[in-house]
FIKOLZA-1660 file (N, C-alpha, C; in steps of 0.1 Angstrom, whole numbers, plus 5000, padded with zeros to 4 digits):
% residues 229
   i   px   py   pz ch aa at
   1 2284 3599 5359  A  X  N
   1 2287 3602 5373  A  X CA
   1 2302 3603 5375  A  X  C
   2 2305 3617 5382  A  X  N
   2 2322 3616 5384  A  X CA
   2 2323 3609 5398  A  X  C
   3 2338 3601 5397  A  X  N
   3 2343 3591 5397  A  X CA
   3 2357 3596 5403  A  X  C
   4 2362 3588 5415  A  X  N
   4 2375 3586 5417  A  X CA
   4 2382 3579 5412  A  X  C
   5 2390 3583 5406  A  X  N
   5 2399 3574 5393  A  X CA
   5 2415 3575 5397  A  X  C
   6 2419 3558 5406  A  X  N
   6 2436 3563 5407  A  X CA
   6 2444 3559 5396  A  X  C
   7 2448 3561 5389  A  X  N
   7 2463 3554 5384  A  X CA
   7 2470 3549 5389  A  X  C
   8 2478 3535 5391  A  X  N
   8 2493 3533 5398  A  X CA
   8 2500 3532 5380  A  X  C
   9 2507 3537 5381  A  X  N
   9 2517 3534 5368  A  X CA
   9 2532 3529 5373  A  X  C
  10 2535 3528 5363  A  X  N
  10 2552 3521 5364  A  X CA
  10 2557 3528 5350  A  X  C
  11 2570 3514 5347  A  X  N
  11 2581 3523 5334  A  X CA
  11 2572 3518 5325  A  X  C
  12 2559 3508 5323  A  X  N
  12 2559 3505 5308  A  X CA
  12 2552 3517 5302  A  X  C
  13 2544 3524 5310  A  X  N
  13 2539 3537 5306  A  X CA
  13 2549 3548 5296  A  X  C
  14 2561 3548 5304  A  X  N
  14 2572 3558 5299  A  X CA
  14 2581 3553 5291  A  X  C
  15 2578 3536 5291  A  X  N
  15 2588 3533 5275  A  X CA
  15 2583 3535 5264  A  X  C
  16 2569 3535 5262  A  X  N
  16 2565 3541 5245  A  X CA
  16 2570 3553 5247  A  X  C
  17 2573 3562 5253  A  X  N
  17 2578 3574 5251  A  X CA
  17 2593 3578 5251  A  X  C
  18 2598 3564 5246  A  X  N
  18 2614 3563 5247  A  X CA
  18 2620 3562 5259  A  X  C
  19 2613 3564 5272  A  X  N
  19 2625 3564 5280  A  X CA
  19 2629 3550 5282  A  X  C
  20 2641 3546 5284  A  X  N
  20 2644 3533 5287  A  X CA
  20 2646 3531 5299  A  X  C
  21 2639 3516 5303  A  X  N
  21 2632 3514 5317  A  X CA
  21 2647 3510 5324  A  X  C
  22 2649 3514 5334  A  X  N
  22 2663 3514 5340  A  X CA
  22 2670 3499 5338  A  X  C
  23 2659 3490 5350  A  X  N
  23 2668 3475 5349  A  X CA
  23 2663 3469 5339  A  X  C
  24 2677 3458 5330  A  X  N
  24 2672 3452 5317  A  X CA
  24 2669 3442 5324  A  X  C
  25 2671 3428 5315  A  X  N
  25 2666 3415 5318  A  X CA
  25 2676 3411 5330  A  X  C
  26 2691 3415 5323  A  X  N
  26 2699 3410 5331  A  X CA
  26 2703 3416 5347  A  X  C
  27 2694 3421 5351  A  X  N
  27 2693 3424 5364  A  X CA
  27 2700 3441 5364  A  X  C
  28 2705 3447 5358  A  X  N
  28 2713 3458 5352  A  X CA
  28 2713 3466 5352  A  X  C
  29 2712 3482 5357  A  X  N
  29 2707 3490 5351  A  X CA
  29 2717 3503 5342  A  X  C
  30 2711 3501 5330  A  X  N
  30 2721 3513 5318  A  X CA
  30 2733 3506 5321  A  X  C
  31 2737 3493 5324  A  X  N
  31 2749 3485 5327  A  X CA
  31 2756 3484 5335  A  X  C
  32 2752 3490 5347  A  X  N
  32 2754 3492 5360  A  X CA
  32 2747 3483 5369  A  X  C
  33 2756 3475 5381  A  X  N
  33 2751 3472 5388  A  X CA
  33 2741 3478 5400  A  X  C
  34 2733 3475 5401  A  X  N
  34 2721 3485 5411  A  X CA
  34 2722 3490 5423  A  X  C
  35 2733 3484 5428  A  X  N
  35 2738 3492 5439  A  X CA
  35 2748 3498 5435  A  X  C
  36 2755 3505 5424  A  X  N
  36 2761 3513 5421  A  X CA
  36 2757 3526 5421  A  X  C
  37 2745 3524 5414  A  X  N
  37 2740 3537 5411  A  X CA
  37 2726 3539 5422  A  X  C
  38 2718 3533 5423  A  X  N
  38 2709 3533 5434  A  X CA
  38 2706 3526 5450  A  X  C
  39 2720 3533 5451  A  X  N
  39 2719 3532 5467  A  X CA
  39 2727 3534 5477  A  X  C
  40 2724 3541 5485  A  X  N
  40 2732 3546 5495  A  X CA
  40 2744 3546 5496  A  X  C
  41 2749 3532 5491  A  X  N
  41 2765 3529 5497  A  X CA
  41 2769 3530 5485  A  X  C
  42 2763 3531 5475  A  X  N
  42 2768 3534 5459  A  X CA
  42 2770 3545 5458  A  X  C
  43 2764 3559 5462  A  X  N
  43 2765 3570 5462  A  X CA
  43 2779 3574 5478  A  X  C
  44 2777 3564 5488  A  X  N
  44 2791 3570 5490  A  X CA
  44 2802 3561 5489  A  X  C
  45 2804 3555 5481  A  X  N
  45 2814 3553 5473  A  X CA
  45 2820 3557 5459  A  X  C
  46 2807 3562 5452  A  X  N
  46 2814 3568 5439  A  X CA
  46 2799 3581 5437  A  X  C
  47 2802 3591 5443  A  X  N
  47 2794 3600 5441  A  X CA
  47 2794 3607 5428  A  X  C
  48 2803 3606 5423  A  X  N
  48 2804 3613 5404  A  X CA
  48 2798 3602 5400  A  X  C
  49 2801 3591 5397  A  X  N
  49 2794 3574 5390  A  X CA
  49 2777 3584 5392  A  X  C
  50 2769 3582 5404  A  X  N
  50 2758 3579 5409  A  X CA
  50 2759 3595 5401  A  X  C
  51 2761 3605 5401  A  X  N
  51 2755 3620 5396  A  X CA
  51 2752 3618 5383  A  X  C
  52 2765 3610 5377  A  X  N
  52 2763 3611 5359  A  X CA
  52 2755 3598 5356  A  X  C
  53 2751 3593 5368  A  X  N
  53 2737 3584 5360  A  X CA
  53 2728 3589 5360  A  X  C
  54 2723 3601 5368  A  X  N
  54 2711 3605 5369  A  X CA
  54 2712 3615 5357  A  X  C
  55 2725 3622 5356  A  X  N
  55 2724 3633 5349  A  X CA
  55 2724 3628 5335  A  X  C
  56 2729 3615 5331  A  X  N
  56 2723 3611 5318  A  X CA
  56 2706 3606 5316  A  X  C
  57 2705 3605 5329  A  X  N
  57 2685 3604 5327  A  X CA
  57 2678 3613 5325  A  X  C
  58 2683 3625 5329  A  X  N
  58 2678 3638 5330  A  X CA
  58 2675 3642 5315  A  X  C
  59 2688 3643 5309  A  X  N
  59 2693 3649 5297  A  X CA
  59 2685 3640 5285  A  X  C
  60 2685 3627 5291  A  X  N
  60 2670 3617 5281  A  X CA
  60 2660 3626 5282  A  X  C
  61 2652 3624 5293  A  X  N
  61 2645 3631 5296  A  X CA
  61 2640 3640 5290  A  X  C
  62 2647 3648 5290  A  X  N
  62 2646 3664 5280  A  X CA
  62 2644 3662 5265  A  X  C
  63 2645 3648 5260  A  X  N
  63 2644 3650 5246  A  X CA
  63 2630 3639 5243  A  X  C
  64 2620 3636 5252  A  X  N
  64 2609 3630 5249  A  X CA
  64 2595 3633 5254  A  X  C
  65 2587 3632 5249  A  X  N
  65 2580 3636 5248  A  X CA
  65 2565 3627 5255  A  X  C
  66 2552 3633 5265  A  X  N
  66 2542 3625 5270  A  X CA
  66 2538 3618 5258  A  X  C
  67 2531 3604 5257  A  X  N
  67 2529 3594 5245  A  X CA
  67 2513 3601 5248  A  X  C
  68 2504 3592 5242  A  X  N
  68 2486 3593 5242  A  X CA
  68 2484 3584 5257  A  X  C
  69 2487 3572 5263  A  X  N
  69 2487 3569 5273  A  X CA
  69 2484 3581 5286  A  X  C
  70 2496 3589 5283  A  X  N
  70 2496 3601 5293  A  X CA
  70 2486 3611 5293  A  X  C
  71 2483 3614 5280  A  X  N
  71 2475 3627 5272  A  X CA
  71 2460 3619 5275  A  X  C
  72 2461 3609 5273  A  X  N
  72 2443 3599 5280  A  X CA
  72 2441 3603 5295  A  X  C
  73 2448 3601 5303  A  X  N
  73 2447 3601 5315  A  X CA
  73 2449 3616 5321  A  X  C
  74 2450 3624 5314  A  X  N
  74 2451 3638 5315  A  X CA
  74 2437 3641 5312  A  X  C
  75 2437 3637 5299  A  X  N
  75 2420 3640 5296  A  X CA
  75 2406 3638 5307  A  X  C
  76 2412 3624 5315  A  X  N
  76 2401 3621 5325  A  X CA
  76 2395 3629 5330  A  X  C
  77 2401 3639 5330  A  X  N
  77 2404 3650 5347  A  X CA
  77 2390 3658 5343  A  X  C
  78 2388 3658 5329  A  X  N
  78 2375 3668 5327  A  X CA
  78 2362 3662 5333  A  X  C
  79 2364 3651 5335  A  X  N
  79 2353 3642 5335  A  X CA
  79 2352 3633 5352  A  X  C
  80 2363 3635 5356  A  X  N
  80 2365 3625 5365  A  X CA
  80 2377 3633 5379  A  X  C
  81 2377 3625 5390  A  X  N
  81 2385 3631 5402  A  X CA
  81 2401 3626 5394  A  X  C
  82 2412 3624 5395  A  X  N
  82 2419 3618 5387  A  X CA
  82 2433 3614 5396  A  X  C
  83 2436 3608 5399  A  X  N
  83 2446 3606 5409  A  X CA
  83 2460 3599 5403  A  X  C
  84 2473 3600 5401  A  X  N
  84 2479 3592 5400  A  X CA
  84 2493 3591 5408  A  X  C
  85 2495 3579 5413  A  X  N
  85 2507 3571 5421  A  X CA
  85 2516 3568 5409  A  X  C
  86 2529 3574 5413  A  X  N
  86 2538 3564 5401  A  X CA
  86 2547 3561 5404  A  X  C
  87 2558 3549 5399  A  X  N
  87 2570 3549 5403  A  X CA
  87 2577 3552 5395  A  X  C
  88 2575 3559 5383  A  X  N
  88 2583 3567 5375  A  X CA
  88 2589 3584 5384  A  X  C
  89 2602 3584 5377  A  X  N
  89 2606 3597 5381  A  X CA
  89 2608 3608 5372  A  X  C
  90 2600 3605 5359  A  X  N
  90 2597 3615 5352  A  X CA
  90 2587 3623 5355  A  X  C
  91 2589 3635 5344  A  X  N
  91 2575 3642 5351  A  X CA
  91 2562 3641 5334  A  X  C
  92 2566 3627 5331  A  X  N
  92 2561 3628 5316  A  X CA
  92 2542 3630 5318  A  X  C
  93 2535 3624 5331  A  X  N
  93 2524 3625 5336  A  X CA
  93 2524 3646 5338  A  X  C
  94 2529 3649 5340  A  X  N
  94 2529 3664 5345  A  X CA
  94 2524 3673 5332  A  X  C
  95 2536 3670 5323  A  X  N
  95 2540 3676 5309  A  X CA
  95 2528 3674 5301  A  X  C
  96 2516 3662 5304  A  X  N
  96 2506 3660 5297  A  X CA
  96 2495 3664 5301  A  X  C
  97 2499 3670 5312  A  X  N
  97 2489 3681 5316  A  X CA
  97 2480 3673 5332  A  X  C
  98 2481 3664 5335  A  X  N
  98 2479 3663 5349  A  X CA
  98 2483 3665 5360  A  X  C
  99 2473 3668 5369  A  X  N
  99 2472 3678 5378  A  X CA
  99 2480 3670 5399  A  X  C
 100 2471 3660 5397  A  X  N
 100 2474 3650 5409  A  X CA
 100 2481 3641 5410  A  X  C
 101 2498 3640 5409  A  X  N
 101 2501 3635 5405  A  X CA
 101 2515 3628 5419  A  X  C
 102 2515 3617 5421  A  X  N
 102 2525 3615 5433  A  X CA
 102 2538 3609 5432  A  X  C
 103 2549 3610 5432  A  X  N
 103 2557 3601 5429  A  X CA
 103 2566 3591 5441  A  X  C
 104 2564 3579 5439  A  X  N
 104 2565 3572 5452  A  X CA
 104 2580 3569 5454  A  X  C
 105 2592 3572 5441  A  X  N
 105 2603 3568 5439  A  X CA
 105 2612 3584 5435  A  X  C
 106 2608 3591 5437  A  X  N
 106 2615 3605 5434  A  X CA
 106 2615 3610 5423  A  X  C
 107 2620 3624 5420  A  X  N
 107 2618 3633 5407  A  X CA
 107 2631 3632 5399  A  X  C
 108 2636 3626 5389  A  X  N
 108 2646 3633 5382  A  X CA
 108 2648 3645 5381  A  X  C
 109 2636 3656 5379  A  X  N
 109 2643 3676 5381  A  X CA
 109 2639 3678 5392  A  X  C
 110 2645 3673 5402  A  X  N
 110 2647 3675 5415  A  X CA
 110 2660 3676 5422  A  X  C
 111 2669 3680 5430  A  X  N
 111 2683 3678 5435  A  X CA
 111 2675 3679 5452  A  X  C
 112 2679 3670 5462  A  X  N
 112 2680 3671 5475  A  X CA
 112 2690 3676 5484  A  X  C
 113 2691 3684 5496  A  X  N
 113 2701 3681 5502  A  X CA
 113 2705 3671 5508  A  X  C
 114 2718 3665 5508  A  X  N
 114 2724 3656 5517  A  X CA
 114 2723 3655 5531  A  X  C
 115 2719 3671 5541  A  X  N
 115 2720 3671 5553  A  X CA
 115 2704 3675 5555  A  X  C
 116 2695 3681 5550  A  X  N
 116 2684 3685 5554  A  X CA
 116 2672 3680 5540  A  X  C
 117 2665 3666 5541  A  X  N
 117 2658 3659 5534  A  X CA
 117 2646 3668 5530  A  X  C
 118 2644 3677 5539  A  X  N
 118 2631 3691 5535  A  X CA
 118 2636 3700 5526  A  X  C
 119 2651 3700 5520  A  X  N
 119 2656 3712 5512  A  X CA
 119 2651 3707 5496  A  X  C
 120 2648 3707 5490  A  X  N
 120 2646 3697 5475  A  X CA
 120 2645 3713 5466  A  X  C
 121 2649 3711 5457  A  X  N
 121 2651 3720 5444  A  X CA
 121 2644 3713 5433  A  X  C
 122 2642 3726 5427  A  X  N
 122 2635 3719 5408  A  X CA
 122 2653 3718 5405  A  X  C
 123 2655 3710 5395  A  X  N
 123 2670 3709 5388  A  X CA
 123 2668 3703 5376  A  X  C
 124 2672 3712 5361  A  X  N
 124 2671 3708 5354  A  X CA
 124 2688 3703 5345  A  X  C
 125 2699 3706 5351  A  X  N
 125 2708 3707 5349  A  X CA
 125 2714 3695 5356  A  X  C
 126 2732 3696 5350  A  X  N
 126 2734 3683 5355  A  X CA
 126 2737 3683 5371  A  X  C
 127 2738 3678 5378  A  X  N
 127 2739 3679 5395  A  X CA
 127 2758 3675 5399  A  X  C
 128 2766 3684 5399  A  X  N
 128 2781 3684 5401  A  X CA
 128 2786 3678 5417  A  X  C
 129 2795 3674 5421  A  X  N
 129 2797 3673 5432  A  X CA
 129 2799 3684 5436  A  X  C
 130 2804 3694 5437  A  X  N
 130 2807 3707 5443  A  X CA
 130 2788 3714 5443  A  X  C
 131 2781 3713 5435  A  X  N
 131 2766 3720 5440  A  X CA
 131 2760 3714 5453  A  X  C
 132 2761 3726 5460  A  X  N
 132 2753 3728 5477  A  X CA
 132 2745 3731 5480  A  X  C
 133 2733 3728 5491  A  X  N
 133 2719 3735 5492  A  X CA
 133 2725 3747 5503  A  X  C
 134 2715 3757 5509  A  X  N
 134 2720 3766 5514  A  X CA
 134 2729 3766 5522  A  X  C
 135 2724 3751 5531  A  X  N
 135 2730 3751 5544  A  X CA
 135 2742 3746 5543  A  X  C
 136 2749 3746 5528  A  X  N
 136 2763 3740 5526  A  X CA
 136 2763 3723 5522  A  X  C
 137 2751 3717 5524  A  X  N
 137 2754 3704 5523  A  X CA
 137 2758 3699 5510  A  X  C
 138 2761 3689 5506  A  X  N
 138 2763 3686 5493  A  X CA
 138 2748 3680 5485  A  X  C
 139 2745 3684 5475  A  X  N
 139 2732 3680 5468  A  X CA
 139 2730 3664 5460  A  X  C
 140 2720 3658 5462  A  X  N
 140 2723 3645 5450  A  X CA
 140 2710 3643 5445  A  X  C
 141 2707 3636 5439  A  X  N
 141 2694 3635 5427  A  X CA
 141 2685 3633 5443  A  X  C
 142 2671 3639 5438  A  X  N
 142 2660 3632 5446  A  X CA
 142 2652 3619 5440  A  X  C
 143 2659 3608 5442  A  X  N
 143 2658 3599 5440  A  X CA
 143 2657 3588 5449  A  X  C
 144 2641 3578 5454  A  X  N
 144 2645 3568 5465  A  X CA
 144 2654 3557 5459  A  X  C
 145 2665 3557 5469  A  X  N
 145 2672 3546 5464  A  X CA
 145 2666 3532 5473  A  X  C
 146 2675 3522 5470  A  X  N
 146 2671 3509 5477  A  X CA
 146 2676 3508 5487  A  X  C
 147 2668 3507 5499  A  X  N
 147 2675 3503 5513  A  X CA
 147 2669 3516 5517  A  X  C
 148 2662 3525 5513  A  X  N
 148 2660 3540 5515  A  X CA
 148 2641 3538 5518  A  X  C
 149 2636 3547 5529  A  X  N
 149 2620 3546 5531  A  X CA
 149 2616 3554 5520  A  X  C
 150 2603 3554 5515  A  X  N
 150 2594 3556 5507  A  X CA
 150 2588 3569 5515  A  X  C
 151 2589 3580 5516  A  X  N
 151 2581 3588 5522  A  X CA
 151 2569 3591 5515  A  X  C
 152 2563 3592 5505  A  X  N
 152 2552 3594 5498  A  X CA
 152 2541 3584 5498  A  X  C
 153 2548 3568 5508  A  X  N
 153 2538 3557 5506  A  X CA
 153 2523 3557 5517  A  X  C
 154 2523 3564 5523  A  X  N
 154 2517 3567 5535  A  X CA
 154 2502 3580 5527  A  X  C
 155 2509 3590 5521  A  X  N
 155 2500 3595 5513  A  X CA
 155 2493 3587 5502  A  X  C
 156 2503 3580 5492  A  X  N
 156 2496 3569 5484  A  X CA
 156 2486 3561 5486  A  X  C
 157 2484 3558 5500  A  X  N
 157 2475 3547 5507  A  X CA
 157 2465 3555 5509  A  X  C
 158 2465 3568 5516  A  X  N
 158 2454 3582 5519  A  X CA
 158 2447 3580 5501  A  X  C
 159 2452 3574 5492  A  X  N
 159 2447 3584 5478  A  X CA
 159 2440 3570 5473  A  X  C
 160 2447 3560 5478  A  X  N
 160 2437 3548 5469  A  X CA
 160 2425 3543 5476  A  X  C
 161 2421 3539 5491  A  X  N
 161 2416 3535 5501  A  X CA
 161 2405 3543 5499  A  X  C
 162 2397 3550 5493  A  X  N
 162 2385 3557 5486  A  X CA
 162 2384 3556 5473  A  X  C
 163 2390 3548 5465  A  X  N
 163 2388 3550 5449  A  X CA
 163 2381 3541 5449  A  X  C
 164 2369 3547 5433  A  X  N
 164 2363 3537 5430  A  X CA
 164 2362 3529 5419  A  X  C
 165 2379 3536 5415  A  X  N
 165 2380 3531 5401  A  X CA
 165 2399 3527 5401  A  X  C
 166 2405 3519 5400  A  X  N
 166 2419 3516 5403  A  X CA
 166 2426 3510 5390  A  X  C
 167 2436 3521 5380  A  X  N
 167 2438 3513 5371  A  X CA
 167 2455 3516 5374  A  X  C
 168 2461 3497 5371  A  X  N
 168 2470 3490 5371  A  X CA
 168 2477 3494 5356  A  X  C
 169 2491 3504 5350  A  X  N
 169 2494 3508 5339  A  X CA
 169 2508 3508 5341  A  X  C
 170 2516 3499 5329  A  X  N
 170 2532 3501 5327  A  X CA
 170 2537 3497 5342  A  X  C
 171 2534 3485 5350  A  X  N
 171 2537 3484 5359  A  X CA
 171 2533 3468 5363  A  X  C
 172 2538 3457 5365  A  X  N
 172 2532 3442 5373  A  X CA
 172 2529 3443 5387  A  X  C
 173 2532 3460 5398  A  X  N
 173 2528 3457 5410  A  X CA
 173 2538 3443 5417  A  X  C
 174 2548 3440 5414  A  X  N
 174 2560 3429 5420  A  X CA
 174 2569 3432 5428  A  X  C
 175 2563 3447 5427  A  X  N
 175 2580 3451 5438  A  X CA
 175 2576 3461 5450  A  X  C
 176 2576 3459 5464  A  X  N
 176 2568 3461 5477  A  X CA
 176 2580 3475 5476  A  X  C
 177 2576 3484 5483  A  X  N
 177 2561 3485 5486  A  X CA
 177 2550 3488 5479  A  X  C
 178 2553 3495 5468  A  X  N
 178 2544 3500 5457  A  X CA
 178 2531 3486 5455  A  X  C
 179 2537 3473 5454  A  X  N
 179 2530 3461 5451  A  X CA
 179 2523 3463 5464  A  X  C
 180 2519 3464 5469  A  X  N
 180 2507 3464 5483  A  X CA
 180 2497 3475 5483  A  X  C
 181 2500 3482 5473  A  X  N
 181 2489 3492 5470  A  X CA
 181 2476 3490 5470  A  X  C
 182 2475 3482 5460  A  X  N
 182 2460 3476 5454  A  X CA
 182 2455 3471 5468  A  X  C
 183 2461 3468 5478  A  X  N
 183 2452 3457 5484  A  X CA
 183 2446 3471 5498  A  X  C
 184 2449 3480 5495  A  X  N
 184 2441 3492 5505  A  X CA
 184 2431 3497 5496  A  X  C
 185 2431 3492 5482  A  X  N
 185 2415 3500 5475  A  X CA
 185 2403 3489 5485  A  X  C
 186 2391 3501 5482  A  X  N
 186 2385 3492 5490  A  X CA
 186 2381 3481 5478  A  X  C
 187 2373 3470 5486  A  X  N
 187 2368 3456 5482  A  X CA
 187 2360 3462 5464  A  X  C
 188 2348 3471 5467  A  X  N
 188 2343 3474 5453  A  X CA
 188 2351 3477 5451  A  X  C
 189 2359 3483 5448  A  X  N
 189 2367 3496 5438  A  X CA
 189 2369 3482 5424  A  X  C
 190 2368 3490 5412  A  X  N
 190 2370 3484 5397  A  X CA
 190 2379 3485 5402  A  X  C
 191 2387 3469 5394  A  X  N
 191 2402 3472 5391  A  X CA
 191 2409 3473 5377  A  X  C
 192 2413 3480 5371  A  X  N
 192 2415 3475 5359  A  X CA
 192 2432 3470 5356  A  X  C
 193 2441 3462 5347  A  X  N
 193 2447 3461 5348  A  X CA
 193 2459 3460 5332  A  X  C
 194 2461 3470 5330  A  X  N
 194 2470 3470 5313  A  X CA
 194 2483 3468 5316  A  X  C
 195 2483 3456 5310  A  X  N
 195 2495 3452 5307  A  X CA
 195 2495 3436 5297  A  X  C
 196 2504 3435 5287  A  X  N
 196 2507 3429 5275  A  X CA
 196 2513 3418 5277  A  X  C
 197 2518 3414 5293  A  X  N
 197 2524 3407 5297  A  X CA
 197 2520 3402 5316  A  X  C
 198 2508 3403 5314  A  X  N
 198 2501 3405 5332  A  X CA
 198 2502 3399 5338  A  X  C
 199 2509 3400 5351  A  X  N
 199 2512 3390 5359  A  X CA
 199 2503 3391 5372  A  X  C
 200 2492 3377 5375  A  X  N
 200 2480 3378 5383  A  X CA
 200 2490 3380 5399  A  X  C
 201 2492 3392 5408  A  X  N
 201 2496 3389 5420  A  X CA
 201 2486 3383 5428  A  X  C
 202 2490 3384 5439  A  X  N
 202 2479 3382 5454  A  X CA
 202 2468 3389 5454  A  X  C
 203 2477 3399 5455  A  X  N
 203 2463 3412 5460  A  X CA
 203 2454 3408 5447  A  X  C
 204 2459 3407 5434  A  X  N
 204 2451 3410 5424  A  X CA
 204 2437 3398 5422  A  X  C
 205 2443 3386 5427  A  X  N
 205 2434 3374 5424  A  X CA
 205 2423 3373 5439  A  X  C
 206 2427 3382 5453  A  X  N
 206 2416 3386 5459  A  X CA
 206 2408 3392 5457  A  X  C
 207 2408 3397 5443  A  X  N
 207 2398 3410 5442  A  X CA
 207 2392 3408 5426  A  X  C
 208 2377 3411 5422  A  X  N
 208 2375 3409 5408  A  X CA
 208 2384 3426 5407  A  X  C
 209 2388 3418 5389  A  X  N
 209 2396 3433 5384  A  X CA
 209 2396 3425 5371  A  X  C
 210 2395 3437 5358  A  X  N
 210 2393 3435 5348  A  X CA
 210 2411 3434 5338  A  X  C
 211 2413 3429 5332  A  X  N
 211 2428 3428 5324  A  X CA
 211 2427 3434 5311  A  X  C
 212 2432 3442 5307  A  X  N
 212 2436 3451 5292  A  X CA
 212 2451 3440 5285  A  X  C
 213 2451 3432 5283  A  X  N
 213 2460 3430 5275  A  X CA
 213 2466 3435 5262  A  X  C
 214 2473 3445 5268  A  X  N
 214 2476 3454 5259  A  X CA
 214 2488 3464 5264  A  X  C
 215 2496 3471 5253  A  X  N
 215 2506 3480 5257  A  X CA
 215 2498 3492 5265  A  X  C
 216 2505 3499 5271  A  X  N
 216 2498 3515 5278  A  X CA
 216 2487 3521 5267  A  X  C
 217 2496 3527 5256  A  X  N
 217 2486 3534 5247  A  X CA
 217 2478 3526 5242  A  X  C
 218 2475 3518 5237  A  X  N
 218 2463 3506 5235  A  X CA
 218 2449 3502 5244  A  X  C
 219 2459 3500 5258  A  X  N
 219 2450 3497 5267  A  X CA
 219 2447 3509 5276  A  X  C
 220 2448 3524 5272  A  X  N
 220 2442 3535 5276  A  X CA
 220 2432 3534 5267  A  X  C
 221 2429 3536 5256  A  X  N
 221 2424 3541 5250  A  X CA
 221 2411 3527 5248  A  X  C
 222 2413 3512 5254  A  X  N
 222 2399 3505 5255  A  X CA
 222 2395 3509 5269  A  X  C
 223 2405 3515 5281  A  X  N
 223 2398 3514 5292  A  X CA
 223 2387 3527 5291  A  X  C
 224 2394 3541 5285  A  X  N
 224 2384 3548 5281  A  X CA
 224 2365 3547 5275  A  X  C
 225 2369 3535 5267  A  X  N
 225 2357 3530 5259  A  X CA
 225 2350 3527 5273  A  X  C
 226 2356 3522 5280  A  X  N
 226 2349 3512 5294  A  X CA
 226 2342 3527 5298  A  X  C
 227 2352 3532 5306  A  X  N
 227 2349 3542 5317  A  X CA
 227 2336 3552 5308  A  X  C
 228 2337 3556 5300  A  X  N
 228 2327 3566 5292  A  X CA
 228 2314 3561 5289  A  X  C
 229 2313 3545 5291  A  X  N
 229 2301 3543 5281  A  X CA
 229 2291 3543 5298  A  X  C
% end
């Protein structure tokens, strides 16, 4: 029987595929403090800093490749409705061939305008201070920063609040708003939950939901067994 199937994913999904997950242990990210590079007052304070961090993510980016994680969840689609939420800003889910795909935290090949938030570009290049969108304004990564609204979370809620199948991947759900997700699937909806390291939240312990302990590609490939049989 097909099946509404959401994804929420995070970075652990996109670290088997090399990308490295922005913030380390030490609160950090790529050795940067977080409001350097992601967020508003970081960007107008050092707008070259904030470009050449993105534009070194970019340029990662380009040299890796969707893992089987991605290529499983692509596969769904033959079989199943397939939805996925992410807070990744790659487009490693795209590259693997799925179709529905949302990103709650922005695109790395994307550039925005500074003055008109509806101007957005594909950008595969690095983003300069001198590149303008038409209307002159200055361009910067489409990236939500912190202190910044979520405009795709409103749709996200539209995509899960009918699923009947909710799987938790490369991601603990710890950080709001994305972490309030789960709690708009309805009451039935499966939950499933992969991760090697799972952290039981709120939403998760009001609701039965099944746990994959296991990395992404691992725990794709037993939730498959599940879903198929």
């Amino acid at each position: 029987m097909k099946k509404k199937i959401v994804i929420l994913s995070g970075a652990g999904i996109s670290a088997e595929s090399g990308i490295n997950t922005f913030r380390d242990a030490d609160g950090l990210w790529e050795g940067h403090d977080v409001m350097e590079v992601a967020s508003p007052q970081g960007w107008n304070q050092n707008k070259k800093l904030v470009n050449q961090f993105y534009n070194d993510r970019r340029k990662q980016l380009s040299e890796v490749s969707p893992n089987s994680a991605h290529i499983d969840i692509a596969e769904l689609e033959k079989n199943h409705d397939i939805y996925i939420v992410t807070q990744n800003v790659d487009d490693l889910h795209e590259r693997a061939g799925s179709q529905n795909v949302l990103h709650l935290h922005g695109e790395l090949r994307k550039a925005r305008s500074t003055g008109d938030d509806t101007l957005i570009y594909e950008w595969d290049r690095d983003i300069n201070e001198d590149d303008v969108c038409e209307k002159g304004y200055p361009l910067r990564p489409h990236i939500v920063w912190f202190g910044e609204q979520v405009p795709a979370l409103e749709a996200a809620v539209d995509i899960i609040q009918d699923a009947d199948i909710a799987v938790i991947i490369g991601t603990s759900l710890q950080v709001y708003p994305a972490a309030g997700l789960i709690s708009y699937a309805p009451l039935d909806c499966q939950v499933y939950y992969i991760d090697p390291k799972p952290f039981i939240s709120y939403e998760l312990k009001r609701r039965e939901h099944t746990v994959i302990k296991e990395k992404a590609t691992t725990g794709m490939k037993l939730f498959l067994s599940y879903v198929n049989n």
